[in-house]
mmCIF file of the N, C-alpha and C atoms, coordinates in Angstrom:
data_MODEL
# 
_entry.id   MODEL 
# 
loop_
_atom_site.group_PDB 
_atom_site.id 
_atom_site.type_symbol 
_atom_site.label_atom_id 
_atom_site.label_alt_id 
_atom_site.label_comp_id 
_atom_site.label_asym_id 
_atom_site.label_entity_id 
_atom_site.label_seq_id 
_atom_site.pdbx_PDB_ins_code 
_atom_site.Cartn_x 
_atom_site.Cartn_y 
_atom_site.Cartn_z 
_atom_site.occupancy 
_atom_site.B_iso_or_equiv 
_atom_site.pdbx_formal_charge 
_atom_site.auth_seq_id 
_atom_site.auth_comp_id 
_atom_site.auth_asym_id 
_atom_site.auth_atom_id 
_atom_site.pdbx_PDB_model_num 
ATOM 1   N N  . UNK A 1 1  ? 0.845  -1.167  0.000  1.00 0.00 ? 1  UNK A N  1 
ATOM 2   C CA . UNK A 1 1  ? 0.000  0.000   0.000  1.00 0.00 ? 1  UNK A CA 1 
ATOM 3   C C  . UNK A 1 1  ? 0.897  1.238   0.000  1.00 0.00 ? 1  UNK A C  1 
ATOM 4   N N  . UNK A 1 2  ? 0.772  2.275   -0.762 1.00 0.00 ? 2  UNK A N  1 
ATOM 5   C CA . UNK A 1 2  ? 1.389  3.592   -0.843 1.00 0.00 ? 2  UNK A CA 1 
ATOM 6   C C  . UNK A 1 2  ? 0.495  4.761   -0.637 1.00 0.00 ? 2  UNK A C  1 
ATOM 7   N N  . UNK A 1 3  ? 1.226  5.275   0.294  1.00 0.00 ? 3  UNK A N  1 
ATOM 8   C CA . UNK A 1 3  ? 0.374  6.371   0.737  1.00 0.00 ? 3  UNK A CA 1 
ATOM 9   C C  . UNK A 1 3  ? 0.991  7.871   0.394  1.00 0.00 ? 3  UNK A C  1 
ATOM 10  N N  . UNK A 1 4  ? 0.191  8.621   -0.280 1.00 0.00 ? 4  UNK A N  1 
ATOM 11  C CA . UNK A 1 4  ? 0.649  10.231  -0.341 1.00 0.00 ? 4  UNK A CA 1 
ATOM 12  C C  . UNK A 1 4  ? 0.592  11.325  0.908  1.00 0.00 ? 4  UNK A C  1 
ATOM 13  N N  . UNK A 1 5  ? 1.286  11.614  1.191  1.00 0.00 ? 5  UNK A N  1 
ATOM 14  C CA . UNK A 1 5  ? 1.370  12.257  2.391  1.00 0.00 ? 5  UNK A CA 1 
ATOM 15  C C  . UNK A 1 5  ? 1.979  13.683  2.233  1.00 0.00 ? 5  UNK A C  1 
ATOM 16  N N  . UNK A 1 6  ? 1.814  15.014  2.468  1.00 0.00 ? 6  UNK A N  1 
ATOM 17  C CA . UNK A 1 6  ? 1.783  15.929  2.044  1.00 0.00 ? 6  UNK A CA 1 
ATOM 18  C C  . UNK A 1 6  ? 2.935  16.434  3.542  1.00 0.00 ? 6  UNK A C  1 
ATOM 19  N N  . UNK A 1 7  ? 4.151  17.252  2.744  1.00 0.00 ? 7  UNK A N  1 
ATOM 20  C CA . UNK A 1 7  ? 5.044  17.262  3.437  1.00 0.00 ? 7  UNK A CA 1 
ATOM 21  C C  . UNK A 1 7  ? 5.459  18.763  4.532  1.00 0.00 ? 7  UNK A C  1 
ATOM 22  N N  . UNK A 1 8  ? 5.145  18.941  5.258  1.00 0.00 ? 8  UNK A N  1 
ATOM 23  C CA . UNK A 1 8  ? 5.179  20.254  6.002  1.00 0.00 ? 8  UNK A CA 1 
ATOM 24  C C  . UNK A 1 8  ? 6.407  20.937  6.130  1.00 0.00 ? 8  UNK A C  1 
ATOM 25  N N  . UNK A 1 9  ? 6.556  22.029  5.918  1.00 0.00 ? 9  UNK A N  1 
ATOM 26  C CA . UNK A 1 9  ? 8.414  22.485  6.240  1.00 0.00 ? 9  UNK A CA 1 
ATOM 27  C C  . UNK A 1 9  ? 7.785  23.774  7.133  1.00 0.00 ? 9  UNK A C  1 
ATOM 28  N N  . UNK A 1 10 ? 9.170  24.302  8.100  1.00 0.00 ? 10 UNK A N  1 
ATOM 29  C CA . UNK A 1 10 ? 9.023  25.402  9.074  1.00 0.00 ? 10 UNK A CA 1 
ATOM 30  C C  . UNK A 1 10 ? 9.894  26.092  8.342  1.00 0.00 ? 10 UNK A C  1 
ATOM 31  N N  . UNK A 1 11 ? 10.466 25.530  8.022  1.00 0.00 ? 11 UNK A N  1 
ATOM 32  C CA . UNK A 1 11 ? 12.043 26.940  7.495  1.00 0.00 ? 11 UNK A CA 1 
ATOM 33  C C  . UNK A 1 11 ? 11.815 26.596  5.796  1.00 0.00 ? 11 UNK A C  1 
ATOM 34  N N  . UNK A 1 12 ? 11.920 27.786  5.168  1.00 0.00 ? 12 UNK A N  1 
ATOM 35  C CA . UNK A 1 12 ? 11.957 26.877  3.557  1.00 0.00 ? 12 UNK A CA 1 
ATOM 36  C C  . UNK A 1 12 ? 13.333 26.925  3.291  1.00 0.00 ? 12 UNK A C  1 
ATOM 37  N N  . UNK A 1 13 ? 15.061 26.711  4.268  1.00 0.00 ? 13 UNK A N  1 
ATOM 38  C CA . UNK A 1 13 ? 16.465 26.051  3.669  1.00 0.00 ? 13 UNK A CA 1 
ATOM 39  C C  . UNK A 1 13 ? 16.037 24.600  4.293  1.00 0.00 ? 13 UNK A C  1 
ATOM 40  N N  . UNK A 1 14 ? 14.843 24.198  4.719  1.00 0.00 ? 14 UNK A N  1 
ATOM 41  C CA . UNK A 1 14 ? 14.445 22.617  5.217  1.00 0.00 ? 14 UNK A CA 1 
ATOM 42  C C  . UNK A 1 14 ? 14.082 21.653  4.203  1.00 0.00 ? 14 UNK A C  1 
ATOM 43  N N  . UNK A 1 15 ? 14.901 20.748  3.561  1.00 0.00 ? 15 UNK A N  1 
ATOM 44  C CA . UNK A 1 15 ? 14.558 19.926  2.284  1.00 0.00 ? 15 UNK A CA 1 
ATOM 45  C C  . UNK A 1 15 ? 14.627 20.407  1.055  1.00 0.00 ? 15 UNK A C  1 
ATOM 46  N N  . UNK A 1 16 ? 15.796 21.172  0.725  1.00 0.00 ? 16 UNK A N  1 
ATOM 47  C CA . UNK A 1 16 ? 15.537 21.914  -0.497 1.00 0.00 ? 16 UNK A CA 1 
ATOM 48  C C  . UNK A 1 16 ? 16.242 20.583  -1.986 1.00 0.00 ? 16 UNK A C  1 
ATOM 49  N N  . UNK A 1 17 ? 16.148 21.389  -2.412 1.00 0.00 ? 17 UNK A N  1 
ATOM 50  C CA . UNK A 1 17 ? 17.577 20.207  -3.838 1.00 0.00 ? 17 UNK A CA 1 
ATOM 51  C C  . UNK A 1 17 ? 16.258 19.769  -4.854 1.00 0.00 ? 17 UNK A C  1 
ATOM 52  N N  . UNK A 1 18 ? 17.139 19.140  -5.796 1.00 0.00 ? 18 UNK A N  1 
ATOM 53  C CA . UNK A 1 18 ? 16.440 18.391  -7.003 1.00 0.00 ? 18 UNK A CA 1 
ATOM 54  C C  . UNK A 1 18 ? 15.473 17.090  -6.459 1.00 0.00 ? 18 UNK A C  1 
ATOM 55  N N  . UNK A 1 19 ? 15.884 16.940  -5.794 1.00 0.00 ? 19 UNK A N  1 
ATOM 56  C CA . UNK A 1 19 ? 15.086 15.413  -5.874 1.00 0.00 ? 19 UNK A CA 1 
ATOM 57  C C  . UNK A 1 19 ? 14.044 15.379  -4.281 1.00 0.00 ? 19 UNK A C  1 
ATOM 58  N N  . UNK A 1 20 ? 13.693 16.814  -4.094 1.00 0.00 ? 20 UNK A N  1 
ATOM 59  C CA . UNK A 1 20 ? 12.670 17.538  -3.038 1.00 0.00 ? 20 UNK A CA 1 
ATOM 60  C C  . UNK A 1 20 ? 10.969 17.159  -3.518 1.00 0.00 ? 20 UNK A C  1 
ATOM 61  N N  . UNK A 1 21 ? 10.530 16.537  -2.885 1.00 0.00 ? 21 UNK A N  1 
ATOM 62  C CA . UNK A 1 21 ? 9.283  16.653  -3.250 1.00 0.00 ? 21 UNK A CA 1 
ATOM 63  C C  . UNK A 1 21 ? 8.279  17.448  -2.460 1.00 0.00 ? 21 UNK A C  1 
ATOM 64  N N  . UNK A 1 22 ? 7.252  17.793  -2.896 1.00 0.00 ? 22 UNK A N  1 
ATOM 65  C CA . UNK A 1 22 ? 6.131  18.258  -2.066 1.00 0.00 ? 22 UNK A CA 1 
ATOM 66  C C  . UNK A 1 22 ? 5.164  17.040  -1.121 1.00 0.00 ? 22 UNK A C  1 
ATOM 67  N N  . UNK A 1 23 ? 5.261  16.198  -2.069 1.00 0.00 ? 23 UNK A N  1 
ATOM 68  C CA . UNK A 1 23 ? 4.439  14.845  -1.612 1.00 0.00 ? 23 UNK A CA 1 
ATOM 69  C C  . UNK A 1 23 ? 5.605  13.594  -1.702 1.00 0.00 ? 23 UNK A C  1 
ATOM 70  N N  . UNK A 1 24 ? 5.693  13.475  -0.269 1.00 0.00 ? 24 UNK A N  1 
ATOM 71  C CA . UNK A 1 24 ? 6.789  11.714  -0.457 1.00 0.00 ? 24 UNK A CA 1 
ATOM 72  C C  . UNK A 1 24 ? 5.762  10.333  -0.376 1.00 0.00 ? 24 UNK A C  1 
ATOM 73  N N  . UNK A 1 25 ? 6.314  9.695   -0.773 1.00 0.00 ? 25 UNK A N  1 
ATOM 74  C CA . UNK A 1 25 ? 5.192  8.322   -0.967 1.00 0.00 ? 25 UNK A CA 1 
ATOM 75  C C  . UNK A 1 25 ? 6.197  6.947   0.351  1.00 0.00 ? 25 UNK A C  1 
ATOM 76  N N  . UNK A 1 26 ? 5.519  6.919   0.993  1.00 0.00 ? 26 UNK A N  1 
ATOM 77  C CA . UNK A 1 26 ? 5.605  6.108   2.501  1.00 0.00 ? 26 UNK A CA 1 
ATOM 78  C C  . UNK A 1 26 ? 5.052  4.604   2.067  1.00 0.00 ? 26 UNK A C  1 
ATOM 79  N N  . UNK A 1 27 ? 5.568  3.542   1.916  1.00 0.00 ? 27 UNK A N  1 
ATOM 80  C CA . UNK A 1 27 ? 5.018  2.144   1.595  1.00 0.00 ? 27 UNK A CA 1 
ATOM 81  C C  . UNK A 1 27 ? 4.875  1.729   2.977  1.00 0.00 ? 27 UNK A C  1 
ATOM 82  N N  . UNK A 1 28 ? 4.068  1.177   3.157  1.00 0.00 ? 28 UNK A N  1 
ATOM 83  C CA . UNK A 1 28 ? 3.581  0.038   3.937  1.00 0.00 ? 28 UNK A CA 1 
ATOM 84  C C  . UNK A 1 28 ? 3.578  -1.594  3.430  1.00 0.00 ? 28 UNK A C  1 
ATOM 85  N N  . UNK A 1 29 ? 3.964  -2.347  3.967  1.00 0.00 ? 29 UNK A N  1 
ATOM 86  C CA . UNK A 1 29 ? 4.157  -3.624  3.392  1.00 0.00 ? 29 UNK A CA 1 
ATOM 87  C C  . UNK A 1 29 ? 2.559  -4.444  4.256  1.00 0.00 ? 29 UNK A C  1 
ATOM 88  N N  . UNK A 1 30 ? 2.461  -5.494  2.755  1.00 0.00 ? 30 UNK A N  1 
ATOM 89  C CA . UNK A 1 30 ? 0.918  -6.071  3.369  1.00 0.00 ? 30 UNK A CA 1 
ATOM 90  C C  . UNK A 1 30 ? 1.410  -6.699  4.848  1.00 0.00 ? 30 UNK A C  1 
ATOM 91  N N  . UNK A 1 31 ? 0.480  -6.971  5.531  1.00 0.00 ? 31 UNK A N  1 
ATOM 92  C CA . UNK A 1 31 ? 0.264  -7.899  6.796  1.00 0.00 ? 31 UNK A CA 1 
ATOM 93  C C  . UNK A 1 31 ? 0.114  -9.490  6.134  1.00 0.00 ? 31 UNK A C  1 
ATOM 94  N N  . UNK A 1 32 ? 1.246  -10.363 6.651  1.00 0.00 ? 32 UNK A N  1 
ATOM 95  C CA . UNK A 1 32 ? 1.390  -11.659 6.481  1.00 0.00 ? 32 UNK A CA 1 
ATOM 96  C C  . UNK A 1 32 ? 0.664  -12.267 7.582  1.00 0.00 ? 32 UNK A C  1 
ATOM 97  N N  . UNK A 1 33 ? 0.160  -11.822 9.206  1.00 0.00 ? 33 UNK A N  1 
ATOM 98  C CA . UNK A 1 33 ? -0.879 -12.554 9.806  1.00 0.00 ? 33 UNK A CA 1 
ATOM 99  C C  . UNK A 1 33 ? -1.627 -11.746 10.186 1.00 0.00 ? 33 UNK A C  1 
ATOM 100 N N  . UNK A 1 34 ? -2.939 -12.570 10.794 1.00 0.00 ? 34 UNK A N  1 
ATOM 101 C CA . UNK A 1 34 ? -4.039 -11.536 11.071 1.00 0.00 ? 34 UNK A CA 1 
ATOM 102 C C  . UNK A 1 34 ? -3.687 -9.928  12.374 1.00 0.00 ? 34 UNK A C  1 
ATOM 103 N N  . UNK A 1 35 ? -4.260 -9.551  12.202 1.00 0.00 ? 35 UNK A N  1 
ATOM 104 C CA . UNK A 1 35 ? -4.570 -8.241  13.273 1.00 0.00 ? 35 UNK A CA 1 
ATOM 105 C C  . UNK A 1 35 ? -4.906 -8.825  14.279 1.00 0.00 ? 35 UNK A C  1 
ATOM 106 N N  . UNK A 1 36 ? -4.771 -8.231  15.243 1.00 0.00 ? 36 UNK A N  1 
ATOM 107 C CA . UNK A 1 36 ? -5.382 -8.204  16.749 1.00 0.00 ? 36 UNK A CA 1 
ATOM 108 C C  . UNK A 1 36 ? -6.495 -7.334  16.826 1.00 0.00 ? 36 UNK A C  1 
ATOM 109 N N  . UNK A 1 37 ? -7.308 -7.449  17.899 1.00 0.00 ? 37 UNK A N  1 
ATOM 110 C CA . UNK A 1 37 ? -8.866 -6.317  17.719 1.00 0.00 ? 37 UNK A CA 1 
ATOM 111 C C  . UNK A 1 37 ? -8.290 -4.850  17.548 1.00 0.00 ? 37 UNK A C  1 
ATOM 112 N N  . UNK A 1 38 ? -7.008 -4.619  18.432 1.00 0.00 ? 38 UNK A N  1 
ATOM 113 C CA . UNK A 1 38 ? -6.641 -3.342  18.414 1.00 0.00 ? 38 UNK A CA 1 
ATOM 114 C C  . UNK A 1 38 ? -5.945 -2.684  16.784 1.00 0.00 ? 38 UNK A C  1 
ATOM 115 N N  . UNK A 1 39 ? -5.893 -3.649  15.949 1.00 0.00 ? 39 UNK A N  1 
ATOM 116 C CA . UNK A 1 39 ? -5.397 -3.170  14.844 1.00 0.00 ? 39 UNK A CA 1 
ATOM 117 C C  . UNK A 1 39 ? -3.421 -3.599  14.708 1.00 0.00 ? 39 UNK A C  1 
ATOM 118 N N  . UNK A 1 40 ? -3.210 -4.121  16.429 1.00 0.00 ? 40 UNK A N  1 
ATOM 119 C CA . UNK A 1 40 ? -2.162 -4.095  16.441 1.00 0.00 ? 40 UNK A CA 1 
ATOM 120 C C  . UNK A 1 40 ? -1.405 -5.395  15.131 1.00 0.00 ? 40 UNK A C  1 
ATOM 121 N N  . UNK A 1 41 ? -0.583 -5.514  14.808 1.00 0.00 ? 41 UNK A N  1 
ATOM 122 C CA . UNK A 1 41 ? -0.039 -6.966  14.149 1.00 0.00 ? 41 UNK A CA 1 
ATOM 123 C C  . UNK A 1 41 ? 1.584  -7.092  14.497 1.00 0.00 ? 41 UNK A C  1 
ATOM 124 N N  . UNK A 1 42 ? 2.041  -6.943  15.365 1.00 0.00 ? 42 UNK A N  1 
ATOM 125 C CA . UNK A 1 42 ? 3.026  -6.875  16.470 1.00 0.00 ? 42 UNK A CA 1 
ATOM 126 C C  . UNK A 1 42 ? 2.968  -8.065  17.292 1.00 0.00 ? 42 UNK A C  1 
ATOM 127 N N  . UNK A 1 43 ? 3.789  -9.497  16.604 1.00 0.00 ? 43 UNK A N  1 
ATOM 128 C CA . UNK A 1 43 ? 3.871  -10.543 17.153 1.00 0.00 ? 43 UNK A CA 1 
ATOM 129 C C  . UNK A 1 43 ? 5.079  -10.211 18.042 1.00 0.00 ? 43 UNK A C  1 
ATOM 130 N N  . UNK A 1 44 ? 4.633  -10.552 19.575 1.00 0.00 ? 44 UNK A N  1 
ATOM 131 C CA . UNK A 1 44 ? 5.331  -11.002 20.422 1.00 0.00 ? 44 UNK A CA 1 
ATOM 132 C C  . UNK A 1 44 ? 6.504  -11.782 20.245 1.00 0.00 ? 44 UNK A C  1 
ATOM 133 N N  . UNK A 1 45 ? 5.855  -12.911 20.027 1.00 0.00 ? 45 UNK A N  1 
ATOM 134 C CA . UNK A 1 45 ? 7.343  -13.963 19.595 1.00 0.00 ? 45 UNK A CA 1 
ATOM 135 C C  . UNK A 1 45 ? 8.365  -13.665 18.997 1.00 0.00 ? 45 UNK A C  1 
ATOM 136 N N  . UNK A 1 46 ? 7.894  -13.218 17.350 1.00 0.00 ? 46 UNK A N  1 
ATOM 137 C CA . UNK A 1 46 ? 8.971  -12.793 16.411 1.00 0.00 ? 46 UNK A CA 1 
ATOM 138 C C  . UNK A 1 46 ? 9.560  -11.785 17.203 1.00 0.00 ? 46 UNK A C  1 
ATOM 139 N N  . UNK A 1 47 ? 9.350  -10.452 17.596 1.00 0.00 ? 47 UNK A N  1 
ATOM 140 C CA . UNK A 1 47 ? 9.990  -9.632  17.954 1.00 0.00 ? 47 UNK A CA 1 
ATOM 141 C C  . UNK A 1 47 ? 11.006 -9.998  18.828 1.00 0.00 ? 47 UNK A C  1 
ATOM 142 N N  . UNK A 1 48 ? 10.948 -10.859 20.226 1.00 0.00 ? 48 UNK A N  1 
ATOM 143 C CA . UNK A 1 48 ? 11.361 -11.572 20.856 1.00 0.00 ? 48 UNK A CA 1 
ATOM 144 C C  . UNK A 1 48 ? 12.463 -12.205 20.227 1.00 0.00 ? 48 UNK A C  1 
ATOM 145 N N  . UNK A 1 49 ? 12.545 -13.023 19.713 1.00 0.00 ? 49 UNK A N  1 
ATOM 146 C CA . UNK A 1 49 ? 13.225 -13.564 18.896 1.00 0.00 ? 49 UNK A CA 1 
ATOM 147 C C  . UNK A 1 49 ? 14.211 -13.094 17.677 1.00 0.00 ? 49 UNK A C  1 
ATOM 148 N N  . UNK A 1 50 ? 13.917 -11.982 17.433 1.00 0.00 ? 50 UNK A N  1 
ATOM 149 C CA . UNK A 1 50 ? 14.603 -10.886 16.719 1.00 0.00 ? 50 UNK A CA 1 
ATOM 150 C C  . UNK A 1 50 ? 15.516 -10.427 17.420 1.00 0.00 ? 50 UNK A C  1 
ATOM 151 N N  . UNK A 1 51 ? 15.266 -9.790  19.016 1.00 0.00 ? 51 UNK A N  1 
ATOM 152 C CA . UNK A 1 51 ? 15.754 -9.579  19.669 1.00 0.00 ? 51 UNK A CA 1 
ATOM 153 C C  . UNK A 1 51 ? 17.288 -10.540 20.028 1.00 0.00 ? 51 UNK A C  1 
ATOM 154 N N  . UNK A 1 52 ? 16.852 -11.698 20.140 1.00 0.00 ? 52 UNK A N  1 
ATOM 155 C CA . UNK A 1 52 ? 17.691 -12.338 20.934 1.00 0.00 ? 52 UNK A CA 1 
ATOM 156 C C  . UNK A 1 52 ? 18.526 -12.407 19.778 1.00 0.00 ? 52 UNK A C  1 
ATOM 157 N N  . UNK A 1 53 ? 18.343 -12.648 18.509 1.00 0.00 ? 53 UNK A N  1 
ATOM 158 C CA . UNK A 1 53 ? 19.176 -13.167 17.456 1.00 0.00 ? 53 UNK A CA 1 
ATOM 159 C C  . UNK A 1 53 ? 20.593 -11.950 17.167 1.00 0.00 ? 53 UNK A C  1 
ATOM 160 N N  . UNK A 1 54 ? 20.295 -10.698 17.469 1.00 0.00 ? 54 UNK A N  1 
ATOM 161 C CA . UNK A 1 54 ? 20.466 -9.761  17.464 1.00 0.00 ? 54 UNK A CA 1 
ATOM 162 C C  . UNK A 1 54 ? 21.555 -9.509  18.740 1.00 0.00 ? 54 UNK A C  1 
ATOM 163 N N  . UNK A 1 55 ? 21.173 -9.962  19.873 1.00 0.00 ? 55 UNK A N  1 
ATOM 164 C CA . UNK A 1 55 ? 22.309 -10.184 20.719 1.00 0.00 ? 55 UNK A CA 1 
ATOM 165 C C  . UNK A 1 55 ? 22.964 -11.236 20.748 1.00 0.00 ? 55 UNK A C  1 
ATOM 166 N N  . UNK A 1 56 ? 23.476 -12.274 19.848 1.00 0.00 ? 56 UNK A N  1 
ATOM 167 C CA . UNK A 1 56 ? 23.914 -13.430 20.321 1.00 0.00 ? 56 UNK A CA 1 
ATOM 168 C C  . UNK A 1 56 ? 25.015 -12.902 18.872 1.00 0.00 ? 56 UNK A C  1 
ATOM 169 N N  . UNK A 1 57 ? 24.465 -12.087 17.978 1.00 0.00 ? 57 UNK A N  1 
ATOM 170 C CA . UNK A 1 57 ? 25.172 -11.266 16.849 1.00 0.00 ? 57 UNK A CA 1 
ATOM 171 C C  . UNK A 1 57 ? 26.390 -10.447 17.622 1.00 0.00 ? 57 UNK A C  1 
ATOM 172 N N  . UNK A 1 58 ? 25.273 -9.742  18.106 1.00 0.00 ? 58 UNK A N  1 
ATOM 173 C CA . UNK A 1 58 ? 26.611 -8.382  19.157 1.00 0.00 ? 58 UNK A CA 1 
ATOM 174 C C  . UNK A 1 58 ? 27.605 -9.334  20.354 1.00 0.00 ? 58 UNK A C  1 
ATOM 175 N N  . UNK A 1 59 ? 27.242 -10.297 20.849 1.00 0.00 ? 59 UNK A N  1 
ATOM 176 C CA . UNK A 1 59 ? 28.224 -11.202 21.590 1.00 0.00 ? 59 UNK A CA 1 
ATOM 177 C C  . UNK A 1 59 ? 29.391 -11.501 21.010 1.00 0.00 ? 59 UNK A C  1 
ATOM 178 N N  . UNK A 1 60 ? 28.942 -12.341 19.943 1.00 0.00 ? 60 UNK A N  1 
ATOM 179 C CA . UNK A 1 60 ? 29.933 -12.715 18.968 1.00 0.00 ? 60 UNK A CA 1 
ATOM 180 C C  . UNK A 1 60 ? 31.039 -12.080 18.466 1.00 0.00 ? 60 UNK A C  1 
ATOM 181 N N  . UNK A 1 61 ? 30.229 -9.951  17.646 1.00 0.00 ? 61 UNK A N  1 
ATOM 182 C CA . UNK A 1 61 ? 31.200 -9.221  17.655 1.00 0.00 ? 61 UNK A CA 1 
ATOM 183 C C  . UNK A 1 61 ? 32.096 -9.202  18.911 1.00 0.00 ? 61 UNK A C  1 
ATOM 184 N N  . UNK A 1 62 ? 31.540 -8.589  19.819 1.00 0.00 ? 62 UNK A N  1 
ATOM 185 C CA . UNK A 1 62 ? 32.205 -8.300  20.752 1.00 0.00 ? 62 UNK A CA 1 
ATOM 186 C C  . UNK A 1 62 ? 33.714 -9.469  21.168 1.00 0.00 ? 62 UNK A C  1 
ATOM 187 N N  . UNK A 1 63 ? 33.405 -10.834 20.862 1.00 0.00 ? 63 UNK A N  1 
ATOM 188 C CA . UNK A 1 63 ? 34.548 -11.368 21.477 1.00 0.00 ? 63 UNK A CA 1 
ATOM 189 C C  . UNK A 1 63 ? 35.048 -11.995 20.014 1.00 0.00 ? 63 UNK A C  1 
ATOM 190 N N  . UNK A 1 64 ? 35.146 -11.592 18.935 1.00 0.00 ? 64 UNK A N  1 
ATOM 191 C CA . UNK A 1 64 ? 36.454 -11.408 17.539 1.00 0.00 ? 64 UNK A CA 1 
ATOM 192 C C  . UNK A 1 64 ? 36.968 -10.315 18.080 1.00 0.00 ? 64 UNK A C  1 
ATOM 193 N N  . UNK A 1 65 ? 35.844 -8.992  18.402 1.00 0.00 ? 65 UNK A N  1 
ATOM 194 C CA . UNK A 1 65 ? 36.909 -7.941  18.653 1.00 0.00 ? 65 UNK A CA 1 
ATOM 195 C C  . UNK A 1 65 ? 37.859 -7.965  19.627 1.00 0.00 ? 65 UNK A C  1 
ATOM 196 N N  . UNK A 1 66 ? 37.603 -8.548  20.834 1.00 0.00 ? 66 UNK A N  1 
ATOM 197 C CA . UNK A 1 66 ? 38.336 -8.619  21.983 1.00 0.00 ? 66 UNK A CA 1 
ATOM 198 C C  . UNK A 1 66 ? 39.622 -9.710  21.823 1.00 0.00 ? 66 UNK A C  1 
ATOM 199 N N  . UNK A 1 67 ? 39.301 -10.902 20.412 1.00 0.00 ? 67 UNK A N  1 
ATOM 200 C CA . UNK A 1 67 ? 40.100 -11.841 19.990 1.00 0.00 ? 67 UNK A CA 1 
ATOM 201 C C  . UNK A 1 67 ? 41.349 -11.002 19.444 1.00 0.00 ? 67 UNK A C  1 
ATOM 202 N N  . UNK A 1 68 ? 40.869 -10.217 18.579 1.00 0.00 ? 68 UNK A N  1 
ATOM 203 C CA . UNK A 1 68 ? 41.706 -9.416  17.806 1.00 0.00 ? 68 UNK A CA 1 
ATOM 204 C C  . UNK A 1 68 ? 42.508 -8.340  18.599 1.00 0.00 ? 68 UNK A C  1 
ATOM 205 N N  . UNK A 1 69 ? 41.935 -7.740  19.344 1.00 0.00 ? 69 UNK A N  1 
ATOM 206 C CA . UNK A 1 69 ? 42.868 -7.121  20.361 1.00 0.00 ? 69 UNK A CA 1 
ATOM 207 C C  . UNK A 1 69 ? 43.751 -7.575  20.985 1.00 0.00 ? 69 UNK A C  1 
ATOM 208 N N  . UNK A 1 70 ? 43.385 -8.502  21.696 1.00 0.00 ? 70 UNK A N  1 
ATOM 209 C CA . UNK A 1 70 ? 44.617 -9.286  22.522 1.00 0.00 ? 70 UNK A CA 1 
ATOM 210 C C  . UNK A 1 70 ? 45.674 -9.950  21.265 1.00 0.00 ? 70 UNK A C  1 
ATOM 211 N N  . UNK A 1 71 ? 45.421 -10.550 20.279 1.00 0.00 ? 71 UNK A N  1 
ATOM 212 C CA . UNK A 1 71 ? 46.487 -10.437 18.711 1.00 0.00 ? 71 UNK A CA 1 
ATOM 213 C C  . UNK A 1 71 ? 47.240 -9.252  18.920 1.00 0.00 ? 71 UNK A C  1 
ATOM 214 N N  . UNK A 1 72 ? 46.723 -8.061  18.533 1.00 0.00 ? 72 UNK A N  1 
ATOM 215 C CA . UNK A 1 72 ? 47.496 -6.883  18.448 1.00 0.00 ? 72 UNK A CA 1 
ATOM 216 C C  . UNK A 1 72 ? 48.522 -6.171  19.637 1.00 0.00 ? 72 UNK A C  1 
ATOM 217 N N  . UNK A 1 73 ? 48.005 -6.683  20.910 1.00 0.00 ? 73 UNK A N  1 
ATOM 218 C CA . UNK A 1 73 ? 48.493 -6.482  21.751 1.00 0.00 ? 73 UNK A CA 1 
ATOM 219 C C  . UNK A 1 73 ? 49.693 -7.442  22.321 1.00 0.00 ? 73 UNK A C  1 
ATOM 220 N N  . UNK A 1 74 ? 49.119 -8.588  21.929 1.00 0.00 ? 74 UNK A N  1 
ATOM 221 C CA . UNK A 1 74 ? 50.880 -9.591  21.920 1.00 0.00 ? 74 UNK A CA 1 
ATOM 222 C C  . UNK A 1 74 ? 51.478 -9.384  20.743 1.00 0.00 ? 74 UNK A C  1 
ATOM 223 N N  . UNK A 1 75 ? 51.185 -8.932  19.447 1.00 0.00 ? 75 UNK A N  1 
ATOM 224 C CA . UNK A 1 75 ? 52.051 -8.743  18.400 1.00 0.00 ? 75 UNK A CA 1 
ATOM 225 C C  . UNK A 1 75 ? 52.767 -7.470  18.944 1.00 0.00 ? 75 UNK A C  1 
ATOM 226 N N  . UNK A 1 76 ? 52.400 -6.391  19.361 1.00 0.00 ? 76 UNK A N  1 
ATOM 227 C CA . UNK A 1 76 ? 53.076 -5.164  19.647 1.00 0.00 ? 76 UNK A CA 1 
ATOM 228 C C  . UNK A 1 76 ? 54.195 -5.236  20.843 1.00 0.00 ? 76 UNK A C  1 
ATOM 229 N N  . UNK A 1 77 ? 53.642 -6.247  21.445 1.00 0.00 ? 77 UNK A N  1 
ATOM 230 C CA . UNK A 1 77 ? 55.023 -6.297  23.272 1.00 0.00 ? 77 UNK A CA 1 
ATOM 231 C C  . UNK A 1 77 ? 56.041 -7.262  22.459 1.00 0.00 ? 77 UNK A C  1 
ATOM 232 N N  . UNK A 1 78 ? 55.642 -7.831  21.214 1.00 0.00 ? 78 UNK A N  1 
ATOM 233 C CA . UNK A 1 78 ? 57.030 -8.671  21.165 1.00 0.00 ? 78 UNK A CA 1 
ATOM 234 C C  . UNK A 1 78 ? 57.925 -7.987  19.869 1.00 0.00 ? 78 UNK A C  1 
ATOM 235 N N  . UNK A 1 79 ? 57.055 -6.905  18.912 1.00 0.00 ? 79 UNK A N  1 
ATOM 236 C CA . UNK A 1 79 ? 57.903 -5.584  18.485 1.00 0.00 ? 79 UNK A CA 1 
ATOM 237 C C  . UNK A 1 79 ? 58.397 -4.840  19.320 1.00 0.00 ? 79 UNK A C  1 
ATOM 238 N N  . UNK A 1 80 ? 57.981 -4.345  20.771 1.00 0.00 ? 80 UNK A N  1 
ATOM 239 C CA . UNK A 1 80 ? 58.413 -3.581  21.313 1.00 0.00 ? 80 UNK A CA 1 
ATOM 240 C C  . UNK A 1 80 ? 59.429 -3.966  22.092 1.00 0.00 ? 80 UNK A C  1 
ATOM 241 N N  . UNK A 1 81 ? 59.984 -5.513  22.502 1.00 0.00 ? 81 UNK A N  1 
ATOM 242 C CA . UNK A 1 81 ? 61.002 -6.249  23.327 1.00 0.00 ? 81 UNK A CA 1 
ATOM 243 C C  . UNK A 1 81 ? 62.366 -6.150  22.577 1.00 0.00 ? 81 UNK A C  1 
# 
């Protein structure tokens, strides 16, 4: 679904250039499961689960980076000996 939405500015140096529109077009992607009464479609689970996948990502960085540091840091004391 694409929606036209009509764009408000306070200052007119706010959004200026060639490729400025008056009207930007905002997509919405369909709903793959039903709604809730409230309109909500904000699965619990998935989000949940997004979540976690997402930290077990940043863990991971975190200890290459910390791998790689301690590398750099014994490569440098045995240039510096």
């Amino acid at each position: 679904m694409v929606a036209n939405l009509p764009m408000n500015t306070t200052n007119p140096k706010h959004l200026t250039g060639n490729s400025f529109k008056k009207e930007m077009q905002i997509y919405t992607p369909p709903v793959d499961s039903a709604l809730t009464i409230d309109g909500n479609g904000v699965i619990l689970e998935e989000q949940m689960n997004e979540a976690s996948k997402t930290s077990s990502e940043y863990k991971k960085m975190i200890t290459i980076y910390n791998k790689y540091k301690t590398l750099l840091q014994i490569a440098n004391t045995k240039i510096n000996t």
